[in-house]
C-alpha positions, 0 to 999 in steps of 0.5 A: 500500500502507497503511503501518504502525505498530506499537505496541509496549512496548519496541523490543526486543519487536518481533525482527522490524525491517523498513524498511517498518514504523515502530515506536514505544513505547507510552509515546511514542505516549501522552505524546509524539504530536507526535515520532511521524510518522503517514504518511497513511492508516496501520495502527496495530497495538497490539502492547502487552503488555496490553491490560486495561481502562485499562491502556496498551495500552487507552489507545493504543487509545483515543487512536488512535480519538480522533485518527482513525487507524485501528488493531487492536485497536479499544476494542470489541474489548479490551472484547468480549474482556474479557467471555466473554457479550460475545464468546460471544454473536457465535460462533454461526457460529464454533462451527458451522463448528468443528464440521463441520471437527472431524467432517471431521478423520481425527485429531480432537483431544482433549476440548480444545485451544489455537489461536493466530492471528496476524492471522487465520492459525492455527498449526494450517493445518486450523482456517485459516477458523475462524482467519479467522472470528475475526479478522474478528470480533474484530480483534486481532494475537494471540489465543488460541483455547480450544476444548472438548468439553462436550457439542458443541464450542465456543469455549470462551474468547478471549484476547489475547496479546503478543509475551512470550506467544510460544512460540520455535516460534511466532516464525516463524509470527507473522514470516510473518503480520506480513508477509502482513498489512503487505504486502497488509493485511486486507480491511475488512469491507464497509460497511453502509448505516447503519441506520434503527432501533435495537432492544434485546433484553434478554437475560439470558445466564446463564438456565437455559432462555432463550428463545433461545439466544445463537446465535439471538440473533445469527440475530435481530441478523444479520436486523434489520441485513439489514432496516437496525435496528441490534440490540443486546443488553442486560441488566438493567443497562441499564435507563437507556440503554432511552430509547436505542433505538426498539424492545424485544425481550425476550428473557428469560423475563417476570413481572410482579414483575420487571425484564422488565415494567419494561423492557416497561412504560417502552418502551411509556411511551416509545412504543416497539414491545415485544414482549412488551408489558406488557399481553401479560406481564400476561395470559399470566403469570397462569394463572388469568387466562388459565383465565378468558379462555378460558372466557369466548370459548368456547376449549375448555381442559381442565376448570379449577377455580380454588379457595383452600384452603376449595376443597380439600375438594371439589376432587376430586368436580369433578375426577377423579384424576389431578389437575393442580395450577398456582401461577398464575404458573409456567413452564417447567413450574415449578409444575406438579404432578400428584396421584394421591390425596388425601393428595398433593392435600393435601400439594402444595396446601399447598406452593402455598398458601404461595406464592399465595392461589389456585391451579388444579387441571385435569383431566390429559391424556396426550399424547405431545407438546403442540402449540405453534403461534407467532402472530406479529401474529395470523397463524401464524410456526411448528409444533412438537410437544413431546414429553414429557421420558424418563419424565415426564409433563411436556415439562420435568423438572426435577431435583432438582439444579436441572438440568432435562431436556427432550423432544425435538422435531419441527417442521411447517410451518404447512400441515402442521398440522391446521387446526383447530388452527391455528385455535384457536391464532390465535384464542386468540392473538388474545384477548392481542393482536397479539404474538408468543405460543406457543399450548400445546395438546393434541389428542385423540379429544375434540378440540383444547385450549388448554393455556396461551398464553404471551407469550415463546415460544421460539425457537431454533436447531434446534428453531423455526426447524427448517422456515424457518431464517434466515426465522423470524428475519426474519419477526419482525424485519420485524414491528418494522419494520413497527410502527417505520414505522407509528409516529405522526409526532411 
């Protein structure tokens, strides 16, 4: 059995001696290490009464790690609790088990509650595997567990506690989990094999409508490590530390007069596999681009006209109302306006023109949904079909509030599509490169037709990867794999 030593502030903290744990003061086990008899082989459990960045508790926590013992928390963990878009980012499964267990219960709670664990045990015997789930994430001897109901529950914040932060009703919860971890200890986490490759994905957690959510994130850090690429997330702020990876996987929604196509224009200086890469951002940004690279290979596209304002006069005898007006580098449905008359042309031309010299106008198409196929590498990975946002014309509806609103959606397996579809879709797809695109297309009597290819398609929990789950994710991860070994030889 692994000894123990506990950390404490002050030896009267700990209520609970035991002749088989040793206990010191922080203040000695930072200053004093040579009167602290370490035995071979021991837990160090960091019970001080803070854990704040550069604070003592952090500090023995950092001086354990440097003297190669073994102790809870970790530097990583005090600095993931530290950050709620750090450890938010790591409960997606968290979260879902929360929820089935909640739907279980015959007394729900209310619209929120406090769990507290002690060493993965929980106070409330009902949330015991989420008490664990957490525990095995975030090794910390106390915690505080908020959870709240927003629109679905979640983990709503982590916080460490200290021994002062004990309710007298607690005490004898924490005494009995103090002695079931000392006396059998945690079972490590099994190790993994270490990893061939490095991948940063660039994210940007507090975007409106990203193109994955923070749970499919972890789905795509959870399958590149099954695959040996070592996943990381980042952010703007880590543009230095790029050179630090092997591999770019951006997933926040790109423009060229922004930090996502200097990330994906310095990796691929570096060598880097990047998706999106920055010839991909360069052509699926720019409507007018792709409006002319679809006219040129014969991909049937509703009627474009692309015009500047001596244009307007005429717009309307190439285009009949209702007419669809695009500012060249919208997404999301930004920037897209539909006019029914010419007084609104005029009006809604003359807000665009302000933000570009050319704009689009396109003839509309009524559709209940809008096909979007996702091509990976030129081959198809998913099938959704979009439907328009509750009386909107649009798949997005963005308010007025700044709040924007979105369809539903069904998703298909590949086969279950038209082929004809599919078809157009790859091969448009193919007119950008080998990257991962979303293909928008609307399908009617007339025929199929290219909306728009976008180089950052979404992909998320419940909607994408509705049909191949956890496959989506590995499918696309093993697509960098296969560029990172395809790589030349330096």
């Amino acid at each position: 059995m692994p000894a123990h030593l506990l950390i404490v502030d002050r030896r009267a903290d700990l209520k609970w001696a035991k002749d088989t744990l040793q206990v010191v003061s922080a203040r000695d086990y930072i200053a004093k290490p040579e009167t602290v008899k370490i035995p071979r082989g021991a837990r160090i459990l960091n019970l001080s009464r803070s854990h704040r960045y550069l604070g003592t508790g952090y500090y023995c926590s950092l001086l354990a790690e440097a003297r190669g013992e073994r102790v809870i928390p970790s530097v990583k963990t005090i600095l993931d609790l530290s950050q709620k878009d750090f450890y938010r980012a790591q409960l997606g499964e968290v979260n879902e088990a929360l929820r089935r267990t909640i739907k279980r219960l015959s007394d729900p709670p209310g619209a929120s509650f406090n769990l507290t664990v002690f060493f993965g045990q929980a106070d409330d015997a009902r949330f015991q595997d989420i008490a664990r789930s957490i525990f095995d994430l975030f090794r910390c001897p106390l915690l505080k567990v908020q959870v709240r109901l927003k629109e679905t529950w979640t983990v709503h914040t982590l916080e460490a506690l200290s021994l002062a932060d004990l309710r007298p009703d607690q005490e004898a919860q924490f005494e009995a989990a103090l002695e079931a971890y000392t006396r059998a200890s945690w079972r490590e986490p099994a190790a993994r094999a270490p990893a061939r490759y490095t991948l940063a994905i660039l994210h940007n957690p507090r975007e409106e409508l990203p193109p994955s959510s923070p749970r499919a994130l972890q789905k795509f850090v959870k399958a590149g490590e099954s695959l040996g690429i070592a996943v990381e997330l980042i952010e703007k702020k880590d543009y230095l530390r790029l050179a630090e990876f092997d591999a770019l996987f951006i997933r926040e929604t790109t423009n060229l007069d922004h930090h996502t196509y200097r990330f994906a224009k310095k990796a691929a200086a570096e060598g880097m596999p990047v998706i999106d890469d920055p010839n991909s951002i360069l052509k699926c940004t720019n409507k007018v681009y792709l409006a002319e690279l679809l006219k040129a290979n014969r991909i049937p596209a509703p009627k474009t006209v692309i015009f500047d304002k001596r244009g307007l006069a005429t717009l309307d005898q190439e285009i009949p109302y209702p007419i669809v007006l695009k500012i060249p580098d919208g997404s999301f449905s930004r920037g897209v306006f539909k006019v029914q008359n010419r007084s609104e042309l005029e009006a809604t031309a003359e807000g665009l023109f302000e933000q570009s010299d050319v704009i689009l106008a396109q003839e509309f198409m009524y559709t209940e949904f809008d096909w979007r196929i996702g091509v990976l590498n030129r081959q198809p990975i998913y099938v959704c079909q979009y439907l328009m946002a509750k009386k909107h014309w649009q798949i997005v509806k963005h308010g007025g509030n700044g709040r924007a609103e979105q369809g539903s959606s069904r998703t298909l397996a590949v086969e279950e599509a038209p082929p004809e579809v599919i078809d157009i879709a790859v091969k448009a797809a193919g007119l950008i490169g080998d990257g991962l695109y979303g293909v928008d297309l609307k399908q009617n009597d007339r025929g199929v037709f290219v909306i728009e290819i976008n180089d950052n398609p979404s992909i998320d929990l419940g909607v994408e990867d509705a049909k191949l789950k956890d496959e989506l994710y590995r499918l696309v991860m093993r697509d960098f794999l296969r560029r990172l070994e395809s790589r030349p030889k330096k």
